[in-house]
C-alpha positions as CSV (number, residue, x, y, z in Angstrom):
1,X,150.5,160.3,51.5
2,X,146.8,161.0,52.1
3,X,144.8,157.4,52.9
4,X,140.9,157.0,51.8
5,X,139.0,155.4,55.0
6,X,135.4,154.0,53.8
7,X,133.2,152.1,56.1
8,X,130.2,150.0,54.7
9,X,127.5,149.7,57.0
10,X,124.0,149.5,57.2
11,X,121.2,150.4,59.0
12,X,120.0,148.8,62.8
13,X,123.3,147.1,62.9
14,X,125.1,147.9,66.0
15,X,128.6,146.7,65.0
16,X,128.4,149.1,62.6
17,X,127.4,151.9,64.6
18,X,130.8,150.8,67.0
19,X,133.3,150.4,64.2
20,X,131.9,153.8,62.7
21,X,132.6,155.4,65.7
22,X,136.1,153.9,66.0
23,X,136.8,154.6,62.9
24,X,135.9,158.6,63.0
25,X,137.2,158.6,66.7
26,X,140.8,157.3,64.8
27,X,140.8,159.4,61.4
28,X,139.6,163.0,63.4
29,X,142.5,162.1,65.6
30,X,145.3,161.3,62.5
31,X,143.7,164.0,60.1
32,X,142.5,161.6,57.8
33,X,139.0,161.8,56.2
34,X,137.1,158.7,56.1
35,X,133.3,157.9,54.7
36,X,130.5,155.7,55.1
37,X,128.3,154.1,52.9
38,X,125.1,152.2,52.9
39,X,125.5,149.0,51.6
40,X,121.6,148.8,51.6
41,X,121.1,152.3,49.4
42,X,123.1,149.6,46.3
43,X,122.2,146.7,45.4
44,X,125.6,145.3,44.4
45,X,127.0,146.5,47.4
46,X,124.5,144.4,49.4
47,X,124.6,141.8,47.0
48,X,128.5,141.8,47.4
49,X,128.7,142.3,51.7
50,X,125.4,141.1,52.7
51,X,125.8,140.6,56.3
52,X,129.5,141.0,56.4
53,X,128.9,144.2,57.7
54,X,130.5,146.8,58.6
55,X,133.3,146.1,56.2
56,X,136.1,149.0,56.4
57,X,138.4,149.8,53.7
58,X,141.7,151.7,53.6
59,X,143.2,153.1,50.2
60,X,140.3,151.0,48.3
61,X,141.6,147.7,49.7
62,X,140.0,145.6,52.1
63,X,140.7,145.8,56.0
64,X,138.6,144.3,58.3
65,X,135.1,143.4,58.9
66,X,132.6,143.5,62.0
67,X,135.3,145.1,64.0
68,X,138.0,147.6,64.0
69,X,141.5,146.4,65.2
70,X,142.6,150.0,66.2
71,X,146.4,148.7,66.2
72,X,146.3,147.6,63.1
73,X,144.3,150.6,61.3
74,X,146.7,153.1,62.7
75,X,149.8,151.1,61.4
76,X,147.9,150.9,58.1
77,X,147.3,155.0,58.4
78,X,150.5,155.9,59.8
């Protein structure tokens, strides 16, 4: 099974900046492709996460938020 990895972020936000880097650090490593969005280029996706950012979603389901738990996103991928 192939997994979908998105990351909302936005701009100036250093969380964001770490937990992107996890994130493509972990899915270059498994294979997986992963994306990241700018919560701030749509307003319902701003309206929706505000400042819950960086929120990171696996298979179009929530995961996490502000950090990545590395154990738990490569049990999710594996």
């Amino acid at each position: 099974m192939s997994h979908r990895v998105t990351i909302y972020t936005r701009a100036d936000c250093s969380l964001c900046v770490t937990a992107e880097a996890d994130v493509e650090r972990i899915c270059d490593e498994l294979g997986i492709e992963w994306t990241a969005v700018d919560v701030d280029a749509d307003g319902e996706l701003r309206a929706e996460y505000g400042d819950r950012v960086p929120v990171i979603m696996v298979d179009g389901r929530e995961h996490g938020f502000w950090r990545v738990e590395e154990p738990r996103l490569r049990k999710a991928l594996a």
